[in-house]
DSSP file (Angstrom, degrees, kcal/mol; ACC not computed):
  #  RESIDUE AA STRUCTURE BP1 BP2  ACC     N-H-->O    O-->H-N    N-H-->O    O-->H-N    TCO  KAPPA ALPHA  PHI   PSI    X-CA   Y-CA   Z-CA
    1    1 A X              0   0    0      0, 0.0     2,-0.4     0, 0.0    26,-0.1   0.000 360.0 360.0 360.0 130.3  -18.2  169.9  154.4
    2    2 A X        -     0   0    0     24,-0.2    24,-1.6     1,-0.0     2,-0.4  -0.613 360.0-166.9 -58.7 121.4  -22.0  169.4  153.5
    3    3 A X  E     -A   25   0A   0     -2,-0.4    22,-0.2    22,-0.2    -1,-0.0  -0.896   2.9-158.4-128.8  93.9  -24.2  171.5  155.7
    4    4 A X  E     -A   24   0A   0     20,-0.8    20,-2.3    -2,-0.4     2,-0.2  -0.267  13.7-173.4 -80.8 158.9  -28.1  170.7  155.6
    5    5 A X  E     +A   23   0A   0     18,-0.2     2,-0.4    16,-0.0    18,-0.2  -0.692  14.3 172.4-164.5 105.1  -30.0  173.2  156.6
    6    6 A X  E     -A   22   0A   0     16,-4.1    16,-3.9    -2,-0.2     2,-0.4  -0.934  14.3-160.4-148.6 134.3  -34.2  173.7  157.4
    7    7 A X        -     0   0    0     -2,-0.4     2,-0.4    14,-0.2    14,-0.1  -0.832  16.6-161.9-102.3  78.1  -35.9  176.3  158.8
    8    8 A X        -     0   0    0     -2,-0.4     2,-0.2    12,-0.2     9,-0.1  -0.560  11.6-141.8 -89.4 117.3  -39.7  175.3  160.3
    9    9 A X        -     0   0    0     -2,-0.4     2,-0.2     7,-0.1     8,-0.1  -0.449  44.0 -93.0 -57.0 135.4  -42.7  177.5  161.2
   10   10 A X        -     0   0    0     -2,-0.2     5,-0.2     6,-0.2     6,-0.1  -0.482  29.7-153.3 -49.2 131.9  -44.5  176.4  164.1
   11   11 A X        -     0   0    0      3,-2.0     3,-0.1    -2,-0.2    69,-0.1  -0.422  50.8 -96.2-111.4  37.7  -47.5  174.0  163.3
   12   12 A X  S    S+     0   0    0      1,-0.2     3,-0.1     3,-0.1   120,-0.1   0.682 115.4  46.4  24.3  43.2  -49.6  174.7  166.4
   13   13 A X  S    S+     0   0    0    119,-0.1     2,-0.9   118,-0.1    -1,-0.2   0.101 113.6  37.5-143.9 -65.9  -48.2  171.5  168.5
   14   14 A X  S    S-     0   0    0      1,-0.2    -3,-2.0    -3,-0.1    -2,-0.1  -0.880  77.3-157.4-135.0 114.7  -44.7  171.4  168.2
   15   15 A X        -     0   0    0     -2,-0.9    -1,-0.2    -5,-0.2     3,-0.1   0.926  27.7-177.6 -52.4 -49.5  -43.5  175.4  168.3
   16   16 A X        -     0   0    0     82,-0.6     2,-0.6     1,-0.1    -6,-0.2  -0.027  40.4 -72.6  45.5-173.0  -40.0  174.8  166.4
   17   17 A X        -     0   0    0      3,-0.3    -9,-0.1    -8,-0.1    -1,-0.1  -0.898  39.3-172.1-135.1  93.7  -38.0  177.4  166.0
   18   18 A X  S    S+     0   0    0     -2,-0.6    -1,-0.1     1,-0.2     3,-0.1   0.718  86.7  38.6 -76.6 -13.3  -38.9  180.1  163.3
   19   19 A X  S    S+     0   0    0      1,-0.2     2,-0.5   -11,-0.1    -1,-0.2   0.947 110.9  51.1 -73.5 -51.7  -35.5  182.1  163.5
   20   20 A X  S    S-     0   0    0     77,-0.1    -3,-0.3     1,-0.1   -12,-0.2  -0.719  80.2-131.4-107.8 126.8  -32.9  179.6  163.9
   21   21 A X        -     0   0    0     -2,-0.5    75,-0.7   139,-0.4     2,-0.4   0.064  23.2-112.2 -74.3 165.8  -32.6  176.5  161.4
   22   22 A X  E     -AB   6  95A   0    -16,-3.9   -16,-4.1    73,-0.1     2,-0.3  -0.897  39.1-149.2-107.8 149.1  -32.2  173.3  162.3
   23   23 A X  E     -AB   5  94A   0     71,-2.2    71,-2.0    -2,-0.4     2,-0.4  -0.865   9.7-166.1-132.5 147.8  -28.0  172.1  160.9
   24   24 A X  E     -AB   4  93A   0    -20,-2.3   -20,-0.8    -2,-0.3     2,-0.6  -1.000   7.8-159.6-134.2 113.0  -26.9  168.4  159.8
   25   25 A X  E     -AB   3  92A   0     67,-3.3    67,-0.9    -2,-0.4     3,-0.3  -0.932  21.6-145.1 -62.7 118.9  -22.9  168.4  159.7
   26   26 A X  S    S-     0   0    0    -24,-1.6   -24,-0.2    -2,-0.6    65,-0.1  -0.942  70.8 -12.0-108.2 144.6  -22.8  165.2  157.3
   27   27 A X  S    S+     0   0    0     62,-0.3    64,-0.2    -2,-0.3    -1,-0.2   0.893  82.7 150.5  28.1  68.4  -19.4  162.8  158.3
   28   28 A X        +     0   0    0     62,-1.1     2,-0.2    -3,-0.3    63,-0.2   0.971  61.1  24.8 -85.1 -59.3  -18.1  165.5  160.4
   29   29 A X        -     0   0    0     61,-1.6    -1,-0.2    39,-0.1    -2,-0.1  -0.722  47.2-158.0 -98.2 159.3  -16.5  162.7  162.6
   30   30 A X  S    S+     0   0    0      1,-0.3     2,-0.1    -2,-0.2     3,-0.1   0.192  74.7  29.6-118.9  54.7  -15.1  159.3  162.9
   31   31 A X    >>  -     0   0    0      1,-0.1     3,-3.3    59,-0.0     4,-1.1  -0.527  65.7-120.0-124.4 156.8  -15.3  158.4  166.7
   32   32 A X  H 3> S+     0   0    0      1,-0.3     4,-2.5    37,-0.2    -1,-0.1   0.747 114.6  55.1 -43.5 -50.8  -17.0  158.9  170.0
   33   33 A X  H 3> S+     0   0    0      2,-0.3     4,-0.7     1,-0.2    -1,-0.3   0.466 107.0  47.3 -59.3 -27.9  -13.8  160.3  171.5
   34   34 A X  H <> S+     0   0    0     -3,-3.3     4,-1.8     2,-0.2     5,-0.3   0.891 121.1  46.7 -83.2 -77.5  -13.2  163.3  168.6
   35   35 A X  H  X S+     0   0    0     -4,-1.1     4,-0.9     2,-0.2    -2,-0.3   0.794 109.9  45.6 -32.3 -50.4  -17.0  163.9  169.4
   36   36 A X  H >X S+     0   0    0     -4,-2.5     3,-3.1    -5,-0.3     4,-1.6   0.943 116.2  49.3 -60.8 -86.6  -17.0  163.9  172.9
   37   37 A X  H 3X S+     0   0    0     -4,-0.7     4,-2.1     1,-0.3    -2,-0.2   0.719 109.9  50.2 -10.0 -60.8  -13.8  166.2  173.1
   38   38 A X  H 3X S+     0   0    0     -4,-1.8     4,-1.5     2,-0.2    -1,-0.3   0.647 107.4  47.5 -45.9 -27.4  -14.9  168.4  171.0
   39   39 A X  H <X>S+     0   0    0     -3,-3.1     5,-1.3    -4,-0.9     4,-0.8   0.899 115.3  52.0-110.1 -45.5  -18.3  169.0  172.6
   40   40 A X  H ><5S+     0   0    0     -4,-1.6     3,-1.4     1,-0.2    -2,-0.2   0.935 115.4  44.3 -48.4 -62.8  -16.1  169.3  176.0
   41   41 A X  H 3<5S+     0   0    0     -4,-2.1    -2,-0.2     1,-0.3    -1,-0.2   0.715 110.2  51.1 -10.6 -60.0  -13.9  171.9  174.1
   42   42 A X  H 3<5S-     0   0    0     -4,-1.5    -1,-0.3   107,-0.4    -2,-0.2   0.480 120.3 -98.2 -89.3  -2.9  -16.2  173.7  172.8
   43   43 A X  T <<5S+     0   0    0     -3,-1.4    75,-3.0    -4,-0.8     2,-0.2   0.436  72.2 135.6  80.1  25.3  -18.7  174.5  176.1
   44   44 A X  E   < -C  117   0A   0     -5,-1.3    -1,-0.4    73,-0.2    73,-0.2  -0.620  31.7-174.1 -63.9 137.4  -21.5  171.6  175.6
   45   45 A X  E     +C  116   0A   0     71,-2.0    71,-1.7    -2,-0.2     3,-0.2  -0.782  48.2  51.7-122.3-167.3  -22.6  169.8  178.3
   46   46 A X  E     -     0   0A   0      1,-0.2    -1,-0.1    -2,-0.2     2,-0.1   0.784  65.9-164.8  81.9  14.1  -24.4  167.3  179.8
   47   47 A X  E     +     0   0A   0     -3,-0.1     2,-0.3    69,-0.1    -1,-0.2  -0.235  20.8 157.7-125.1 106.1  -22.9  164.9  177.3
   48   48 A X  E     -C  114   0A   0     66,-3.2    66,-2.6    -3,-0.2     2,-0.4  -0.941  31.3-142.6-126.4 171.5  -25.1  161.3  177.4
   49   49 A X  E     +C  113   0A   0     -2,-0.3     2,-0.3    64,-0.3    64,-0.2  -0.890  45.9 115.7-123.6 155.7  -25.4  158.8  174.8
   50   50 A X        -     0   0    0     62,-1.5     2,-0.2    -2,-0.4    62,-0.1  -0.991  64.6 -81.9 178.4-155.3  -28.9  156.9  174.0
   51   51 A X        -     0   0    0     -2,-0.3     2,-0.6    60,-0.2    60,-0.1  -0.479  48.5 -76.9-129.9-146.8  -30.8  157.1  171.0
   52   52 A X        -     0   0    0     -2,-0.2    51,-0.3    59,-0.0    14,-0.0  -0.963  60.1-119.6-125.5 105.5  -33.6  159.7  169.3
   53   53 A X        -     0   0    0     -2,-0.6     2,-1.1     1,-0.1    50,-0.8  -0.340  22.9-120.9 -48.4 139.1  -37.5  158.7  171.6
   54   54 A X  S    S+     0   0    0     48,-0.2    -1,-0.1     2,-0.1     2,-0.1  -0.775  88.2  72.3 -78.0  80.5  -40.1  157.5  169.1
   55   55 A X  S    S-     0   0    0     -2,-1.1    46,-0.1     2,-0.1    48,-0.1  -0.400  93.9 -83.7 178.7 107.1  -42.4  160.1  170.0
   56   56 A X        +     0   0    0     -2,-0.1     2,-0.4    46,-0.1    46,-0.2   0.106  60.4 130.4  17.3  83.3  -42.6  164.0  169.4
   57   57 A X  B     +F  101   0B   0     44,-1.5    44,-1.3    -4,-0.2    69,-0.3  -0.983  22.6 179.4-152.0 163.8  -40.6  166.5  171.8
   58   58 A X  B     -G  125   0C   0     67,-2.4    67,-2.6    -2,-0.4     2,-0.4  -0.800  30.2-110.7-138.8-173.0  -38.4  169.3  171.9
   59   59 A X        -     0   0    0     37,-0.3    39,-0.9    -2,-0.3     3,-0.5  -0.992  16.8-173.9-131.3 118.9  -36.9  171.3  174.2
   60   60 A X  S    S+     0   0    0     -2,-0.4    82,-0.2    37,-0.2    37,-0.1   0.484  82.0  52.4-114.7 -12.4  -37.8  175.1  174.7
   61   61 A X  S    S+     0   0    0     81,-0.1    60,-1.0    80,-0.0     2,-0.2   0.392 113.0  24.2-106.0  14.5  -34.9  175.9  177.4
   62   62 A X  S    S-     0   0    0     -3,-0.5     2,-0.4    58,-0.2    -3,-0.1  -0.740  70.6-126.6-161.4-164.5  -32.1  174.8  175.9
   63   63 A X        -     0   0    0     -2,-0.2    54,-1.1    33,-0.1     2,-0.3  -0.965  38.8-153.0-163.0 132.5  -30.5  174.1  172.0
   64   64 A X  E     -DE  95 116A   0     31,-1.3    31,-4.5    -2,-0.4     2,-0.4  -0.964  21.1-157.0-150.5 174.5  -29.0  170.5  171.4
   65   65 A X  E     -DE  94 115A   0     50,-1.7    50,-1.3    -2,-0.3     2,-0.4  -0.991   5.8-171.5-149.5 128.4  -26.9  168.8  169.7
   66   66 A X  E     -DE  93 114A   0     27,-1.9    27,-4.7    -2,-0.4     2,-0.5  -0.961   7.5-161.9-133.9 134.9  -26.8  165.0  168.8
   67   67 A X  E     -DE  92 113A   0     46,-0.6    46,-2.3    -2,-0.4     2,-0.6  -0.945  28.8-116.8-130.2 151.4  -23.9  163.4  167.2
   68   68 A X        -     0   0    0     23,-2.9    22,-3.9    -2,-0.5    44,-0.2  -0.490  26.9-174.1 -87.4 129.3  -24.5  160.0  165.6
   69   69 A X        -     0   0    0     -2,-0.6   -37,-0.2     1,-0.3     2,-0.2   0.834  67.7 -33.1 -68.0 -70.8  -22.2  157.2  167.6
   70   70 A X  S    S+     0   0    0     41,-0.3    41,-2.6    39,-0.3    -1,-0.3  -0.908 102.9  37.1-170.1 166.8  -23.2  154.2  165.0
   71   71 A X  S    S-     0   0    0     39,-0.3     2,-0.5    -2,-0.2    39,-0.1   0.165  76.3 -88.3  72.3 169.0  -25.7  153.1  163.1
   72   72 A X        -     0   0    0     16,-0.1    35,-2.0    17,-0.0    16,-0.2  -0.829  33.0-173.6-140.9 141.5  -28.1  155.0  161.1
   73   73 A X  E     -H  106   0D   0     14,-4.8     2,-0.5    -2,-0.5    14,-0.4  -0.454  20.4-139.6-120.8-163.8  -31.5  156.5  162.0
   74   74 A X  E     -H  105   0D   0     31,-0.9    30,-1.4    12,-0.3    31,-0.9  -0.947  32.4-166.8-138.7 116.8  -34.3  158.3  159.8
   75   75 A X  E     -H  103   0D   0     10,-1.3     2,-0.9    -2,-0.5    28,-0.3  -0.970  20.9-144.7-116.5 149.2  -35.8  161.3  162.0
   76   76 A X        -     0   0    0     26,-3.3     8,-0.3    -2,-0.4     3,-0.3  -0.856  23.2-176.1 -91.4  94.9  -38.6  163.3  161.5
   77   77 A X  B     +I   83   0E   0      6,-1.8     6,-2.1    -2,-0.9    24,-0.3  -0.651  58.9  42.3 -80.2 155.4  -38.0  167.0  162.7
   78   78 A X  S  > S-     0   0    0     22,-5.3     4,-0.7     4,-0.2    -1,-0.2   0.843 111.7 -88.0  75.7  42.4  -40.7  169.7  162.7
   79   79 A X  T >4 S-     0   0    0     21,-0.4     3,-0.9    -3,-0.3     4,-0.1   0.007  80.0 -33.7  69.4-157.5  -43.4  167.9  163.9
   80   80 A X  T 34 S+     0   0    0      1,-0.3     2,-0.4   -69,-0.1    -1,-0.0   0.916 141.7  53.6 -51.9 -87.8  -46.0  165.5  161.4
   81   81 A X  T 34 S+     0   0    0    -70,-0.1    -1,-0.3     2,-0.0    -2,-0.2   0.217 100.7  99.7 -21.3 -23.4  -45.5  168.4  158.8
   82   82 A X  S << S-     0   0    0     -3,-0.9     2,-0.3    -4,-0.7    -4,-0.2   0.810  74.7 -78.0 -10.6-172.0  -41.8  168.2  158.8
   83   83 A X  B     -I   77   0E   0     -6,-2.1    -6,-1.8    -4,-0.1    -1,-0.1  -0.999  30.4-136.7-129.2 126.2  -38.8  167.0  157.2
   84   84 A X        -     0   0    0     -2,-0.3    -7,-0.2    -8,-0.3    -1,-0.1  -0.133  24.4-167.9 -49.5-179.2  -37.1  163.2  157.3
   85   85 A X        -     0   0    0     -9,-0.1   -10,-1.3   -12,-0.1     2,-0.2   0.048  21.3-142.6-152.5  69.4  -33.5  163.0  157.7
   86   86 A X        -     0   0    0    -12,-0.2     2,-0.4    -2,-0.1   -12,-0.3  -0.426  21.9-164.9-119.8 117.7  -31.6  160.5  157.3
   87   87 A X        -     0   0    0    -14,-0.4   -14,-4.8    -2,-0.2     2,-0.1  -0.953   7.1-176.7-111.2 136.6  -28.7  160.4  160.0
   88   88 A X    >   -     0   0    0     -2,-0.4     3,-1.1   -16,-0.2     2,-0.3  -0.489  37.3 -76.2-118.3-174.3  -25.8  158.5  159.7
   89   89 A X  T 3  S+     0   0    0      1,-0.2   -62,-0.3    -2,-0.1   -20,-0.2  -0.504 117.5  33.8 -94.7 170.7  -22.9  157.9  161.9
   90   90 A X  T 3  S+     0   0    0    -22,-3.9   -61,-1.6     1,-0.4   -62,-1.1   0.135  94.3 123.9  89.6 -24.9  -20.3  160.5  162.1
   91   91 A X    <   -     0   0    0     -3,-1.1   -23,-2.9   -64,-0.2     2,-0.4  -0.431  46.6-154.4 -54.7 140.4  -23.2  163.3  161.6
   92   92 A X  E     -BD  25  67A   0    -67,-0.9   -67,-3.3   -25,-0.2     2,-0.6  -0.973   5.5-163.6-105.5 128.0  -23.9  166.1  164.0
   93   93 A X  E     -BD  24  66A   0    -27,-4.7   -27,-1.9    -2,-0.4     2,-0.6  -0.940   8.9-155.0-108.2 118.4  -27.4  167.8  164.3
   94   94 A X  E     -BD  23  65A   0    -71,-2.0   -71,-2.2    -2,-0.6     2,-0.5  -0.919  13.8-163.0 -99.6 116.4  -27.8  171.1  166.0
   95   95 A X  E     -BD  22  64A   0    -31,-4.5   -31,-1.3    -2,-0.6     3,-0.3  -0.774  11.4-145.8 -89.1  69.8  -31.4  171.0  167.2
   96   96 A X        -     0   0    0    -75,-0.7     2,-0.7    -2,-0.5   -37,-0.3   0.320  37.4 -80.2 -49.1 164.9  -32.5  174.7  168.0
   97   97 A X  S    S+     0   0    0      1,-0.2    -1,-0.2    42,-0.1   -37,-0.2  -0.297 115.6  19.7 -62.9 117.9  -34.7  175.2  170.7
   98   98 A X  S    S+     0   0    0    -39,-0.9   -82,-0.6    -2,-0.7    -1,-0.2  -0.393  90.7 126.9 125.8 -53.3  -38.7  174.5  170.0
   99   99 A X        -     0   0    0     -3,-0.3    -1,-0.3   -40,-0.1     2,-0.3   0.051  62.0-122.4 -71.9 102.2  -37.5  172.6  167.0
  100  100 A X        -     0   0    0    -42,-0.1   -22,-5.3    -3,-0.1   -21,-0.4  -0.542  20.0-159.7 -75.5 130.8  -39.3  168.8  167.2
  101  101 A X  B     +F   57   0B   0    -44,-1.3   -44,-1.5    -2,-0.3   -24,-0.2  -0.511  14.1 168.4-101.2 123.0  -37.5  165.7  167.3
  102  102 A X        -     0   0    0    -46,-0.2   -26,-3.3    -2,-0.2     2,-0.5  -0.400  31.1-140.3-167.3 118.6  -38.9  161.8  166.3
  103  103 A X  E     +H   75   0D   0    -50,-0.8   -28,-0.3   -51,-0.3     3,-0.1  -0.515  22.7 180.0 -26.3  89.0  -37.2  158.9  165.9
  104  104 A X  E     -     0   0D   0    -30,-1.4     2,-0.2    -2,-0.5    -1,-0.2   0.918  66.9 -37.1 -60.8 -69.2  -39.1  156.9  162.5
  105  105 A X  E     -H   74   0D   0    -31,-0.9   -31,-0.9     2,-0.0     2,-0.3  -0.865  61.6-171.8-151.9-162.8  -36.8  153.9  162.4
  106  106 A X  E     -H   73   0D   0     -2,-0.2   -33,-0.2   -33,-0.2   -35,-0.0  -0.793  31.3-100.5 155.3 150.6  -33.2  152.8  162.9
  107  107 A X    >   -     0   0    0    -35,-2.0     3,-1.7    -2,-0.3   -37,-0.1  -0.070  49.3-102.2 -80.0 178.3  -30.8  150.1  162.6
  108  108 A X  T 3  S+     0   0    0      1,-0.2    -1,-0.1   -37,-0.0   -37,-0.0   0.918 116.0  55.0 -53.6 -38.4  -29.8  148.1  166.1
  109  109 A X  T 3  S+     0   0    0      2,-0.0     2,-1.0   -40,-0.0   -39,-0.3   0.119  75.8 143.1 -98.6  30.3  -26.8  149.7  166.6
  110  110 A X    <   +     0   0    0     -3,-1.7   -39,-0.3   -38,-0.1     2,-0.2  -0.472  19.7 163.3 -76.5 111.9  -27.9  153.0  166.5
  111  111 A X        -     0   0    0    -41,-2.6   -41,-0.3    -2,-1.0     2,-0.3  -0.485  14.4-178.0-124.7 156.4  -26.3  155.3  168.9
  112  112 A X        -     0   0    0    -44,-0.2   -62,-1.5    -2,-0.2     2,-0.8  -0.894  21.0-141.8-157.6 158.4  -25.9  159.1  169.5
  113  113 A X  E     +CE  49  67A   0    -46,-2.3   -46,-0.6    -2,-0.3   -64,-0.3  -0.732  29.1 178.7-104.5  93.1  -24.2  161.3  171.9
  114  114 A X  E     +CE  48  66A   0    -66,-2.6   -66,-3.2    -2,-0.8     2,-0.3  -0.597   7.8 158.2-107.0 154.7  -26.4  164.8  172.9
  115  115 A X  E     - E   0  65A   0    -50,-1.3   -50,-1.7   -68,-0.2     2,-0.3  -0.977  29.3-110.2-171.7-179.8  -25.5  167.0  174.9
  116  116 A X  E     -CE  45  64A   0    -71,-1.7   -71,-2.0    -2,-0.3   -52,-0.1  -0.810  32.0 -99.2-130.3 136.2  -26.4  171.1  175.8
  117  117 A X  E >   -C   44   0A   0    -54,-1.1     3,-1.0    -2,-0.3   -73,-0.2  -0.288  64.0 -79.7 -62.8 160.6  -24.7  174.4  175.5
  118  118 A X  T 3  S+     0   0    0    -75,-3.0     3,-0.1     1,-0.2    28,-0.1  -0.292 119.4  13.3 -55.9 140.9  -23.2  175.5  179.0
  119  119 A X  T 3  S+     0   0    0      1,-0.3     2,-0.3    -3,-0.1    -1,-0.2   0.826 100.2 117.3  16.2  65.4  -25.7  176.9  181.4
  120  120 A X    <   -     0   0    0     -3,-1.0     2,-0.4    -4,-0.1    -1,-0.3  -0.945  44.4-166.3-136.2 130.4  -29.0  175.5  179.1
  121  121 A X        -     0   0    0    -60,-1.0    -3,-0.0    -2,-0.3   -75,-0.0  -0.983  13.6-123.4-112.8 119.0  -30.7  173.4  180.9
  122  122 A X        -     0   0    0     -2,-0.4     2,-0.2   -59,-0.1   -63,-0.1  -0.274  13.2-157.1 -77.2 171.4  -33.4  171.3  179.0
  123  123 A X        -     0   0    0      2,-0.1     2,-0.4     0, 0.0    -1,-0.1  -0.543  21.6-129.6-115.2 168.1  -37.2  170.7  179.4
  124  124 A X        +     0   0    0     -2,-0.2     2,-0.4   -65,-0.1   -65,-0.2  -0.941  33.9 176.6-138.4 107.7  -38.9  167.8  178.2
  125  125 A X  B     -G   58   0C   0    -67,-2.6   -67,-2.4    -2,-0.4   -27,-0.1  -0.948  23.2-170.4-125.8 154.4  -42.2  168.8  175.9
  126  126 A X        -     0   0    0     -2,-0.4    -1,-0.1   -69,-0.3   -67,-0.1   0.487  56.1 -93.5-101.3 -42.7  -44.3  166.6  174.2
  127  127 A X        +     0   0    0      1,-0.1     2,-0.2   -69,-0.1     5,-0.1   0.517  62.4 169.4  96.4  29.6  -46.7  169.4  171.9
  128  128 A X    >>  -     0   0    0      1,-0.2     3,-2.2     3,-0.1     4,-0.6  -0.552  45.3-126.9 -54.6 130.4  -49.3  169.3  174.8
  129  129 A X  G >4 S+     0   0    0      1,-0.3     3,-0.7    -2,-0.2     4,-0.3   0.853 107.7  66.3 -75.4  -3.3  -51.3  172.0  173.5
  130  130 A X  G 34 S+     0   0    0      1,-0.2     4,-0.3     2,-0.1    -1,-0.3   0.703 100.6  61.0 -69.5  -6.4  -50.9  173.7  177.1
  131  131 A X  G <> S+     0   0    0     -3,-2.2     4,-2.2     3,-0.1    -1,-0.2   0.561  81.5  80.9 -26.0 -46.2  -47.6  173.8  176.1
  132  132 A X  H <X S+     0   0    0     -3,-0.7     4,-2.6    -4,-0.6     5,-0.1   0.932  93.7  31.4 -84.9 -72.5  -47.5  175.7  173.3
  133  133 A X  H  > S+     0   0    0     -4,-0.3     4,-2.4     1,-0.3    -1,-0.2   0.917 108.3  60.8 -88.6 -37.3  -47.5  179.0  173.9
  134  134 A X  H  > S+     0   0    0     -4,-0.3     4,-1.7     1,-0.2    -1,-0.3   0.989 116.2  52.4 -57.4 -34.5  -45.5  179.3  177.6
  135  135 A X  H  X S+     0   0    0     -4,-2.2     4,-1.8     2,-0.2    -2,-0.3   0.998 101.4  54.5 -51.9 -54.3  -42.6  177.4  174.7
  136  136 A X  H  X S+     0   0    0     -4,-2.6     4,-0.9     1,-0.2     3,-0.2   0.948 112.4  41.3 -50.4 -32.3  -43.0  179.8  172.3
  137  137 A X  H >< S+     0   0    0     -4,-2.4     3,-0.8     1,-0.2     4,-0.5   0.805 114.2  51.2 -82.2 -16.5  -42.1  182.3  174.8
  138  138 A X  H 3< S+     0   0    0     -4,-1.7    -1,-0.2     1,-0.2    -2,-0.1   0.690 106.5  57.0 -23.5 -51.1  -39.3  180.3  176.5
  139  139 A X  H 3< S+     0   0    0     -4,-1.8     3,-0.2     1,-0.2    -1,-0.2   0.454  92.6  60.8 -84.9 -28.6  -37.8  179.8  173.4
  140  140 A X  S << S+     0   0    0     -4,-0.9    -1,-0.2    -3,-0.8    -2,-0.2   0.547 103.8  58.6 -94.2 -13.2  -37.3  183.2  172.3
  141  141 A X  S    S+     0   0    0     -4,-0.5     2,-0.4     2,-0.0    -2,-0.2   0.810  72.0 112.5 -68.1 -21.2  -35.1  183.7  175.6
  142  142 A X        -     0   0    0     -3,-0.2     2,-0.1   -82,-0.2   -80,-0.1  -0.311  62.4-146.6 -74.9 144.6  -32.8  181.2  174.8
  143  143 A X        -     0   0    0     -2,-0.4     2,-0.4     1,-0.0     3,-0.1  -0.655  34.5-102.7 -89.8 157.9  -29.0  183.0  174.0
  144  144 A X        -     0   0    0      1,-0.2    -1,-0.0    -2,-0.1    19,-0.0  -0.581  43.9 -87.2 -94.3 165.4  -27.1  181.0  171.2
  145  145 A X        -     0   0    0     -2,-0.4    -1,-0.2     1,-0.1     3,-0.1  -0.117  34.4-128.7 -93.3 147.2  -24.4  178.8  172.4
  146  146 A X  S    S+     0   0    0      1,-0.2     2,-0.5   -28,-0.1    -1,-0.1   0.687  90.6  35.8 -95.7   4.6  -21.1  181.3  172.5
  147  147 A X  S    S-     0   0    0   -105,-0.1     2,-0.4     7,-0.1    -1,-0.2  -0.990  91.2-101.5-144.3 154.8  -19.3  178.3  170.2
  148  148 A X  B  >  -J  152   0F   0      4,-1.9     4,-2.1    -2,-0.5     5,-0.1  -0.521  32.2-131.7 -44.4 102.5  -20.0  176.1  167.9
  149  149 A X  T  4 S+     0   0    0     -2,-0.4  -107,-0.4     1,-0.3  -105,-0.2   0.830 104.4  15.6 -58.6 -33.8  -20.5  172.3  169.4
  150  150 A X  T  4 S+     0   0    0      2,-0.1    -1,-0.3  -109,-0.1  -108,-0.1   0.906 142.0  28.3-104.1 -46.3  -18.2  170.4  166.9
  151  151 A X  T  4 S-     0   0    0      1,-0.2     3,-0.3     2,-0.1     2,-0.2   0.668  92.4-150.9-103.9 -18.2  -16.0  173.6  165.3
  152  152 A X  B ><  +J  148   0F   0     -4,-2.1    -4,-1.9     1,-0.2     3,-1.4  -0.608  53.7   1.2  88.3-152.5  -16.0  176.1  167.9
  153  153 A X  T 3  S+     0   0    0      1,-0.2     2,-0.4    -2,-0.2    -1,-0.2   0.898 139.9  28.8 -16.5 -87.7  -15.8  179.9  167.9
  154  154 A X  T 3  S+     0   0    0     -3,-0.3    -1,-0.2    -7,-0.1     2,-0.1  -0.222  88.6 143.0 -78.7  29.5  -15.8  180.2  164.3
  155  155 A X    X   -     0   0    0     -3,-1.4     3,-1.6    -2,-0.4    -6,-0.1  -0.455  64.0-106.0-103.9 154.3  -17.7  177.2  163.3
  156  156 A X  G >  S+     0   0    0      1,-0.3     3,-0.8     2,-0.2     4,-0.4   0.432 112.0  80.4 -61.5 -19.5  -20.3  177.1  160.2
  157  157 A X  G >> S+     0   0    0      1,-0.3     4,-2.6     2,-0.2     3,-0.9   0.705  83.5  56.9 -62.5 -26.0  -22.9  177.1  162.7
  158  158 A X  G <4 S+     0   0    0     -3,-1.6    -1,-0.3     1,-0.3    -2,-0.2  -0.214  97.6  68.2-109.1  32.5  -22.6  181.2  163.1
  159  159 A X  G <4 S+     0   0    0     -3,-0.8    -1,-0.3     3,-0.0    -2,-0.2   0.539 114.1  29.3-108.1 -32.8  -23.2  181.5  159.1
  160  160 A X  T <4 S+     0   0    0     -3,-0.9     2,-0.6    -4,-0.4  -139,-0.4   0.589 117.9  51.7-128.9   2.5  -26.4  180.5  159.8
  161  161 A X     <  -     0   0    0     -4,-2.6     2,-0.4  -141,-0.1    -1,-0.2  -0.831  62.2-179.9-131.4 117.3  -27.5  181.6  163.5
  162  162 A X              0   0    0     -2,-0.6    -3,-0.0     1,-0.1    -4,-0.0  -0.932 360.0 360.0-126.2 136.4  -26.9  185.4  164.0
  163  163 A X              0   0    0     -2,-0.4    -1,-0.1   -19,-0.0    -5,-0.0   0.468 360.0 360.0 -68.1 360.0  -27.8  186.6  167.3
């Protein structure tokens, strides 16, 4: 399986997450039902479907994980400075905490399913710069997830985030 994989410095707005990389599964799955299952399985929670807000944010309290439903989107992670994406369906993204999120464009039917390891709760930041710093320190609190959202235990995710 192909496993993208980008590591972002903070850009005084949007903190990201200098330890822990942000992970693209590509065609990991082919329906909601394997995804959803899995994410139960594996100790994710919180499990909604929507799509990626056109706008900057992350989450400083929590680590997430979006897998794409249908459709196909372009996201910007790591703030302005960042990297595109291209997500298609059947991808999974594990979003570390700090690590900014923004929607670019995306076909009609574009869907995805997020959801949060067990007891992480998320925040909703923007990059206000009164923000900034009470995230960084949030963010280095957060524990990594004790599985893998899509593989579990032993899932590729723990090759590239070691507590």
């Amino acid at each position: 399986m192909n496993v993208q994989h980008e590591l972002f410095e903070g850009d005084g707005t949007i903190p990201n997450n200098t330890e822990l990389p942000l992970l693209v599964y590509k065609t990991a799955f082919s329906d909601k039902e394997e995804f959803e299952h899995a994410l139960k399985r594996n100790s994710w929670n919180g499990a909604w479907v929507n799509g990626v807000y056109t706008y900057h944010h992350f989450h400083s309290s929590a680590h997430e994980v979006l897998g794409v439903l249908s459709g196909r989107a372009e996201v910007l992670f790591g703030g302005e400075e960042g990297r595109k994406l291209l997500l298609e369906k059947g991808d999974v993204a594990i979003i570390p905490a700090g690590v900014g999120h923004k929607c670019l464009q995306k076909d009609a039917d574009f869907q995805v399913m997020g959801a949060y390891p067990d007891n992480q709760e998320m925040d909703m930041c923007t990059g206000k710069p009164e923000e900034y710093e009470e995230a960084i320190s949030r963010i280095k609190q957060v524990p990594l997830p004790s599985h893998d959202p899509f593989f579990g235990e032993n899932g590729p995710m723990f090759e590239y985030w070691k507590g």
